[in-house]
C-alpha angles and dihedrals in degrees: 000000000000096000098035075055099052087045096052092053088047092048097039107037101014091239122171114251093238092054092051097042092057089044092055086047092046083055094044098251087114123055113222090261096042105175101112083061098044097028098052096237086122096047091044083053086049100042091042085062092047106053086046086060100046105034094031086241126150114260094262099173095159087067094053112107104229125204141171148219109222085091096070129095133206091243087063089063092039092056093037090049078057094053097050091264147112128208109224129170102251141189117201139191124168127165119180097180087293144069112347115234114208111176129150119196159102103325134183105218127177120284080228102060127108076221090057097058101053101110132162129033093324127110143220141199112204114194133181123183131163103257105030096041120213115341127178130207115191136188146123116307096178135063147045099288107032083051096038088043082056102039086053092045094050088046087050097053087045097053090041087049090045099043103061089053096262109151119201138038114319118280096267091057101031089073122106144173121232096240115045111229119232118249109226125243113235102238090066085048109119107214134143116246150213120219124191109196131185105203142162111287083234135141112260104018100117088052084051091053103038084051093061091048085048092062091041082062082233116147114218103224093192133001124190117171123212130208102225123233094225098060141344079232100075121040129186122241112200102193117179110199143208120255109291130149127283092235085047098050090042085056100059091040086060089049093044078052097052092058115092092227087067113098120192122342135326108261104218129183129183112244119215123179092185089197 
């Protein structure tokens, strides 16, 4: 709820992330310290509990890639608006018979998602499975009494399932398979991507970049290109790819940093279709 609601005022009202964040502290979304919000450590709690749930694995929080959204600018949701996306703060868990992939972080999602419109401090748990097809739950995820209402509900099942001399987690948790899938390292994750790069206003240098993606084997999906506010001589490339490898993209970006016409980082988010 804290970070969808950070988004939303970056999205909607282009706001910066420092001003919001103080904002959903002032309202009481944020704690003080705020990290496990922005940084993705409680949705990775949340989403640890849920694939165990879903796919009968141990909680395994320690292998969840964790990422969070203090990185990302307005102009991001802006570009990505522009490109028929939002940015929301995901966790996410598949698993397809193999290895199991648990990730939270900054994710593009199609403009035309239920997912997609979920703004403010509200929350939403997306799930696909073979049979039922695609399904959606959605509530309040900030807040006194949304939080308070769920710590209460959680104390209650625990005293109900005690109380009658059961030992062990409750029955939804307590599942397990006989083999325990692997959990999959980011870097062997296949995803699409969206790269914002801040590069010299020069002749050639797209043919420089493109070049590089050429020999990456990487397809560029879209590419829009941005004159940048601070000077005509920088200007802004927004490039959306096809899926490739997390080892395979992080190698190109270490290439697009090596040239001298790149300014800054490489700005890099995660797509999903989820379809």
């Amino acid at each position: 709820g804290t970070s969808n609601y950070i988004l939303t005022e970056m999205t909607k009202n282009s706001r910066s992330f420092n001003e919001v964040l103080l904002e959903a502290q002032r309202l009481g979304y944020a704690e003080s310290d705020p990290s496990f919000d922005i940084e993705g450590i409680d949705a990775a709690h949340k989403l640890t509990i849920m694939a165990s749930i879903a796919f009968g694995i141990p909680v395994q929080f320690d292998a969840v890639y964790t990422e969070g959204i203090s990185a990302l600018s307005s102009e991001d949701m802006q570009y990505a608006d522009e490109l028929g996306y939002q940015i929301k703060h995901l966790g996410i868990a598949k698993y397809d018979g193999g290895a199991v992939e648990l990730r939270v972080h900054p994710t593009l999602i199609p403009n035309n998602l239920l997912l997609a419109n979920v703004e403010g401090v509200m929350n939403a748990v997306y799930v696909h499975g073979d049979a039922i097809g695609s399904s959606l739950s959605y509530g309040a995820g900030a807040g006194a009494g949304p939080t308070a209402s769920a710590v209460v509900a959680d104390l209650v099942d625990l005293s109900r399932h005690f109380d009658g001399g059961a030992k062990g987690l409750p029955e939804p948790l307590g599942f397990t398979q006989l083999s325990v899938p692997t959990v999959l390292p980011i870097t062997e994750v296949t995803t699409s991507y969206y790269l914002h790069l801040n590069v010299n206003n020069r002749v050639g240098i797209m043919a420089d970049i493109t070049k590089l993606f050429s020999e990456s084997a990487i397809n560029i999906e879209a590419l829009i290109q941005k004159d940048s506010q601070a000077s005509d001589a920088i200007i802004s490339i927004i490039i959306l790819t096809n899926d490739v490898l997390e080892k395979t993209m992080n190698a190109l970006i270490d290439r697009l940093m090596s040239m001298n016409d790149i300014f800054g980082k490489v700005a890099k988010i995660r797509v999903e279709q989820l379809s």
